[in-house]
C-alpha beads as a LAMMPS data file, in Angstrom:
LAMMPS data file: protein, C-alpha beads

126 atoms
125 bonds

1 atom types
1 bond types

-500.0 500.0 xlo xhi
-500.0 500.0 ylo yhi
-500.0 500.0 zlo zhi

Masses

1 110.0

Atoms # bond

1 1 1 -220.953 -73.709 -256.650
2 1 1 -224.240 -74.685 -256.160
3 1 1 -226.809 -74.690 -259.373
4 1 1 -229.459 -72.300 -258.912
5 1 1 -232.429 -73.768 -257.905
6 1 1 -230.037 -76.153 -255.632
7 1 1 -230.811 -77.491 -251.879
8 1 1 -228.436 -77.208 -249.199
9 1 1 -228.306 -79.488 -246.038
10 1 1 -226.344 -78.387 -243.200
11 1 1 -225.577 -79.855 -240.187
12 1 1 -223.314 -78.736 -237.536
13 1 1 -222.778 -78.177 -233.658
14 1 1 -224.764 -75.570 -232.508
15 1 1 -223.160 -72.304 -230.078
16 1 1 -226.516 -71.992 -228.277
17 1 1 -225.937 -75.636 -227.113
18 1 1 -226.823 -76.830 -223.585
19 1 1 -223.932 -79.286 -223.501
20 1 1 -221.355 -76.082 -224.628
21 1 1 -223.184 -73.968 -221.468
22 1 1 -222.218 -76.871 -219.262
23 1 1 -219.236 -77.895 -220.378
24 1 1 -217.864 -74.883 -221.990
25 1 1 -214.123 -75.376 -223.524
26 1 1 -214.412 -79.468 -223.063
27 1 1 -217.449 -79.158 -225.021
28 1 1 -217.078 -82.111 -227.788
29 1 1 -218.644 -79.296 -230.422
30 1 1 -215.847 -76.820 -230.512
31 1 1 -213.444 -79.121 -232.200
32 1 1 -210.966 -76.976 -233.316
33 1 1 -209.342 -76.869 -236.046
34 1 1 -212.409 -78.874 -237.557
35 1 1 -214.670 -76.413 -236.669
36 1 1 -213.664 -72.742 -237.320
37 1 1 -216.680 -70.812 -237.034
38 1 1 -219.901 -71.693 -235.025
39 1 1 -223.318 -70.187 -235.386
40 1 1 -226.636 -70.743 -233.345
41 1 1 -229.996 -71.054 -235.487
42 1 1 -230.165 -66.987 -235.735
43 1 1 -226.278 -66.127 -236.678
44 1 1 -226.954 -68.958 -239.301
45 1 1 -230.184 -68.108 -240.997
46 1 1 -228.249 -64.766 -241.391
47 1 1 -225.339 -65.729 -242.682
48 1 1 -227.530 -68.243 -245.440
49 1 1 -230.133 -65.305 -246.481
50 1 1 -227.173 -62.729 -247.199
51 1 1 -225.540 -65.525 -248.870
52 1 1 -228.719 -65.544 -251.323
53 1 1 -230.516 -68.441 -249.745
54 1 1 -233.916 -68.509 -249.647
55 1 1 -236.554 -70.999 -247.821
56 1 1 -234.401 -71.310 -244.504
57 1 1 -235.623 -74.130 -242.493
58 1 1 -234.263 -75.463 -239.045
59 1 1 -234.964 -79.371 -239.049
60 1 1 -236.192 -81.054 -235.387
61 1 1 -233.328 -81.302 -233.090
62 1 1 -231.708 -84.210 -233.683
63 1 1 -230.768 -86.556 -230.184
64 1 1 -227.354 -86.225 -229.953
65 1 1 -227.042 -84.952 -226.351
66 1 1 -226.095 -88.331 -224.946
67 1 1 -222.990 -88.577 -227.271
68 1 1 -222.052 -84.449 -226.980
69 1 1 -222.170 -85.212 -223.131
70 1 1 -220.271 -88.562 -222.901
71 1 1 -217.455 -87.310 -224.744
72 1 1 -217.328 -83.685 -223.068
73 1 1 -217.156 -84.954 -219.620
74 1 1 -214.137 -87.608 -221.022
75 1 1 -212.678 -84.504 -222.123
76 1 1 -212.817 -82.848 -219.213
77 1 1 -211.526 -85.765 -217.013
78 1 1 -208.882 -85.962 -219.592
79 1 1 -209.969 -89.397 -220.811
80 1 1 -209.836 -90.618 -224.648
81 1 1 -213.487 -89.339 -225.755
82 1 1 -213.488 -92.410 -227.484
83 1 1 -212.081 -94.734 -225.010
84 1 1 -213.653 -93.971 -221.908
85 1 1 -214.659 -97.148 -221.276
86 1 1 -217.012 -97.666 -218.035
87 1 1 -216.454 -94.827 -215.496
88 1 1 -218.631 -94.067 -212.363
89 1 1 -220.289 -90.979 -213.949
90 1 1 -221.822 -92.507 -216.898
91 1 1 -225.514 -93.296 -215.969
92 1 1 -225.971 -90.137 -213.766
93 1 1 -224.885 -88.167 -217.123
94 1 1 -226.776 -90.168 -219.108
95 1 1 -229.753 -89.064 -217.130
96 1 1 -228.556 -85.762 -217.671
97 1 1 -228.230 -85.774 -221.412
98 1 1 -231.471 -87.174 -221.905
99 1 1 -232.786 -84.325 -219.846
100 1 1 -230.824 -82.194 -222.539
101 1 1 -232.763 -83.777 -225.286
102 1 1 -235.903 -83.191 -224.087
103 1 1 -235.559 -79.706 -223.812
104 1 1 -234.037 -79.285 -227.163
105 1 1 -237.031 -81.262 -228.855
106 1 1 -238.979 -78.397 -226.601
107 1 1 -236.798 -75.846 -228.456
108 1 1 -234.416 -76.564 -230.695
109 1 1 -232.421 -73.998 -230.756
110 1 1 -231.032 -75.823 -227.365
111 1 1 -229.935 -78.350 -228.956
112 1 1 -226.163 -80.042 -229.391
113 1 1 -226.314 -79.367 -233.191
114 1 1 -228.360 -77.561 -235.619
115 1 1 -229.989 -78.841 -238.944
116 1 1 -230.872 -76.386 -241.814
117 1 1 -232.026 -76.664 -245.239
118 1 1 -232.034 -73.879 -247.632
119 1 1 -232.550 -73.152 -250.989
120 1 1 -230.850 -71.585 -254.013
121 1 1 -233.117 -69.190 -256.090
122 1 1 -233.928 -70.918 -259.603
123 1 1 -233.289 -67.207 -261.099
124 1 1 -229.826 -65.981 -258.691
125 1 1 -228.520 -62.484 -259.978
126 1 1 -225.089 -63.528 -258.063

Bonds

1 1 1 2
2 1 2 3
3 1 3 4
4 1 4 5
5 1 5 6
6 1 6 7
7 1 7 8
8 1 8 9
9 1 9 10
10 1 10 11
11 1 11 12
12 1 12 13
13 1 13 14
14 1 14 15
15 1 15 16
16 1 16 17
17 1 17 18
18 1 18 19
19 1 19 20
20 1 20 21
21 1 21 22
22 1 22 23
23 1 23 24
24 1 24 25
25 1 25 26
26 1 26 27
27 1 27 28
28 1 28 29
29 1 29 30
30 1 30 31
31 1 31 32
32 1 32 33
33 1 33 34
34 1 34 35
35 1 35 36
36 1 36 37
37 1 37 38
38 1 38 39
39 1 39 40
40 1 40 41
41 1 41 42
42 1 42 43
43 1 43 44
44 1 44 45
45 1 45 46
46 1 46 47
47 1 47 48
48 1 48 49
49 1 49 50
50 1 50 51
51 1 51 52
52 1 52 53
53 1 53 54
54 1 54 55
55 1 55 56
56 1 56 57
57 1 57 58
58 1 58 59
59 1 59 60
60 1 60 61
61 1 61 62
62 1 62 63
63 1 63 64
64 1 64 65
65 1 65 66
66 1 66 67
67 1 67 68
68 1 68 69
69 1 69 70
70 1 70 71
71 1 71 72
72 1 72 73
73 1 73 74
74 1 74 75
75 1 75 76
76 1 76 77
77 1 77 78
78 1 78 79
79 1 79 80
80 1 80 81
81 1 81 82
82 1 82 83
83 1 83 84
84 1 84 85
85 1 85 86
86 1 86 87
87 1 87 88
88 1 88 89
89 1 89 90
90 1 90 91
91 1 91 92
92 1 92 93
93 1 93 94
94 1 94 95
95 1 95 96
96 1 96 97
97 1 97 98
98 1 98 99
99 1 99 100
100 1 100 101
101 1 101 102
102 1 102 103
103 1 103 104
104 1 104 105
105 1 105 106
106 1 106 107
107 1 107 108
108 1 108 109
109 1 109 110
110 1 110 111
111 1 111 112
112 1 112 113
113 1 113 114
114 1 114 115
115 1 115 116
116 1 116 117
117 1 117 118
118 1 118 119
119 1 119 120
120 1 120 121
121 1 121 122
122 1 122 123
123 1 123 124
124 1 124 125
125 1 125 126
């Protein structure tokens, strides 16, 4: 559906995540049935470039640890991810997530979600 020539921005939780190797099925990023199919930055680019998308680029990893952790570990406690409120293990995680950030901005592809932008050939034979 796109027009050739067309730009695609796409943003979504990424499988190589730190926060989904810590908190594995309480990771906020699975989100089923909102999420049906996950990729990391490699599974991705794939799936774009045999979809006929050209120019692949991954984006800097956006900071998004802090949230991804908060509402994991609610999730796990079997708290409302949204209604938490003030428990004892917030600032130690927050240390924690920020710890997660900075090794995603190190390399991305650790980070809680991935950011690509790709490109529809002007001329597309599909």
């Amino acid at each position: 559906m796109l027009a050739p020539g067309g730009r695609l921005w796409l943003s979504q939780p990424n499988l190589a995540s730190l926060g989904l190797q810590r908190f594995g099925s309480d990771w906020r990023g699975l989100e089923p049935p909102r999420h049906l199919s996950l990729y990391n930055f490699k599974s991705l680019e794939r799936l774009l470039s045999e979809a006929g998308f050209t120019n692949i680029a991954h984006l800097e990893a956006e900071r998004a640890a802090h949230f991804y952790f908060q509402q994991s570990k609610a999730m796990s406690e079997g708290l409302d991810p949204y209604r938490q409120g003030d428990v004892d293990w917030m600032k130690t995680l927050a240390v924690e997530a920020a710890a997660a950030d900075r090794k995603a901005r190190k390399n991305r592809e650790m980070a809680e979600s991935l950011t690509v932008v790709a490109y529809k050939p002007a001329t597309s034979a599909r």
